[in-house]
Each structure stands twice: as structure tokens, then as C-alpha cells.
C-alpha positions as a Markdown table, in Angstrom:
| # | Residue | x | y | z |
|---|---|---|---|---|
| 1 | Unk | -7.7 | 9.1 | -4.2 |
| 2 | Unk | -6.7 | 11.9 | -6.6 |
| 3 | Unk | -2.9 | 12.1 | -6.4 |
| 4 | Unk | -0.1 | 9.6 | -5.2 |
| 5 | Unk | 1.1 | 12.9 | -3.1 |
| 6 | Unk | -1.7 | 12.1 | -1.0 |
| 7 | Unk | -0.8 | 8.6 | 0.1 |
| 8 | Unk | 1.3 | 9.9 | 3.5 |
| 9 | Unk | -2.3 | 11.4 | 4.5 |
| 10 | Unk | -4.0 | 8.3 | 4.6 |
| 11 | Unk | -1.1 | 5.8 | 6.6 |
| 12 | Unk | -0.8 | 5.5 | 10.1 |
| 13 | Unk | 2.9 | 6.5 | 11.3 |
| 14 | Unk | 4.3 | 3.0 | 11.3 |
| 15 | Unk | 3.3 | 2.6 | 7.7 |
| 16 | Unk | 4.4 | 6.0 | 6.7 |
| 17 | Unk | 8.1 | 4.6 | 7.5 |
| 18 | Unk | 7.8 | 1.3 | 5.8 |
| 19 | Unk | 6.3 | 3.3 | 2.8 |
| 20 | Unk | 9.2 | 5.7 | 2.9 |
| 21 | Unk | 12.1 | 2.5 | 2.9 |
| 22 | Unk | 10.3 | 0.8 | -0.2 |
| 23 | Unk | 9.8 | 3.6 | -1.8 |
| 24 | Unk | 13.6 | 5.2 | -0.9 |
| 25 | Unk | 14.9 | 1.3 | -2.1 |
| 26 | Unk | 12.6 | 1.4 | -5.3 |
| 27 | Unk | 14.4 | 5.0 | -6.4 |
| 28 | Unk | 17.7 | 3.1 | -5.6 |
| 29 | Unk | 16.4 | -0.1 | -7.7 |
| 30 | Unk | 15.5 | 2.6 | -10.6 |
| 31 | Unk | 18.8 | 4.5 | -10.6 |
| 32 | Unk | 20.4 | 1.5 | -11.2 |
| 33 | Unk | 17.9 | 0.3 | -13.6 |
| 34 | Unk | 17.4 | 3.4 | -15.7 |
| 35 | Unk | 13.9 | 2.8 | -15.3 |
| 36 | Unk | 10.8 | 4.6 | -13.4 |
| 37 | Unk | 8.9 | 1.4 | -13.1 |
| 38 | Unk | 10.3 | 0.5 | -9.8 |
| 39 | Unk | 8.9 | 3.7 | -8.3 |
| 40 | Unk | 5.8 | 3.4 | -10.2 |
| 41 | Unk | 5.2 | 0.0 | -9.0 |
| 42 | Unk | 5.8 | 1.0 | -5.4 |
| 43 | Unk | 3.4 | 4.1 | -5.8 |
| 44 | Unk | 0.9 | 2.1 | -6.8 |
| 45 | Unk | 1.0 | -0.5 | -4.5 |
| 46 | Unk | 0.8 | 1.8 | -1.2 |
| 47 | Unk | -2.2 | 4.3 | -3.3 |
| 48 | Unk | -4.2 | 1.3 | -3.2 |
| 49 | Unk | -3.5 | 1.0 | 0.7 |
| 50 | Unk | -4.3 | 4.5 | 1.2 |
| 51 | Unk | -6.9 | 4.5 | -1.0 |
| 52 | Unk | -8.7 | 1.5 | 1.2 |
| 53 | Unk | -7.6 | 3.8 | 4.1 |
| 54 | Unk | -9.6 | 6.9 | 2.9 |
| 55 | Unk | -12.6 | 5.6 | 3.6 |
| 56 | Unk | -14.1 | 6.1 | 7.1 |
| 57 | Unk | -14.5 | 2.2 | 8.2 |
| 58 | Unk | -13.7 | 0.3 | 4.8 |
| 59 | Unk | -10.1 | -1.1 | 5.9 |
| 60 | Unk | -12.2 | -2.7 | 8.7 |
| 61 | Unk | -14.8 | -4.1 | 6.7 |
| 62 | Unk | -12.1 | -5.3 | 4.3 |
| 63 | Unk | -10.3 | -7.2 | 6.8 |
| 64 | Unk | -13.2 | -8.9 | 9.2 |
| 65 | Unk | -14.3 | -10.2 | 5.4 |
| 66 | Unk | -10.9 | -11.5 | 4.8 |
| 67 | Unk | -10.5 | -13.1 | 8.2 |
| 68 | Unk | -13.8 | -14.6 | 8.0 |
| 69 | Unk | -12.8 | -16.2 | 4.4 |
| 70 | Unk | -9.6 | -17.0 | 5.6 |
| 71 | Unk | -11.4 | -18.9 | 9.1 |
| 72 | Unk | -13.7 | -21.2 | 6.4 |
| 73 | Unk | -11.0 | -22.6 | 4.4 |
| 74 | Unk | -11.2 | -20.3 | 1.5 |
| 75 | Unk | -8.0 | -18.7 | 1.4 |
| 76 | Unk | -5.0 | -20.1 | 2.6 |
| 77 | Unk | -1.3 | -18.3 | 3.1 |
């Protein structure tokens, strides 16, 4: 992904809103601060879910490999 501008392209609607409210509550967290790192930290977080978004059938593959390491006892929640 080249810019954090472009992360609204790559999230389906219901993310878009959820990105919006953290990202709205992270410039709230940084007024209050004085600091940019809660904003940066937000940005960062969703670009790397856009970023798996951007490409055409990766965010599947990711997923049926975590759910298949998840199934055999590998990862646990």
C-alpha cells in the first residue's frame, strides 16, 4: 500500500465504521495526550488490514491457514 489515505479503499463498509470510531477515539486519546502516536498506532494497525485486503484472494488464504492452525492445536485464543 503506498499511502495510509488509501486504507478506506481496501475495507468493506462495516470496517470502514469501526476504522473511523478508533481512529476518531485515537485523535481524542492524542489531544489529550499531546502526542501523534495514538493516531499513528491506529493507522498502522488498519494499513496492515488493508494492505492484506489489497490483494485479490490473500485475506482468504490468510485466514483458511489460520483456521487450519488454530483446528490442530497450534494457536490458542
Amino acid at each position: 500500500m503506498k499511502r495510509k489515505s488509501e486504507i478506506l479503499k481496501y475495507l468493506p463498509d462495516d470496517d470502514k465504521l469501526l476504522f473511523l470510531s478508533e481512529l476518531l477515539d485515537a485523535i481524542n486519546i492524542s489531544r489529550k495526550e499531546g502526542s501523534f502516536l495514538s493516531i499513528d498506532e491506529c493507522l498502522s494497525a488498519w494499513e496492515a488490514t488493508a494492505e492484506l485486503n489489497s490483494v485479490p484472494g490473500l485475506h482468504d488464504k490468510v485466514w483458511a491457514k489460520y483456521h487450519k492452525l488454530k483446528s490442530s492445536g497450534l494457536i490458542h485464543e
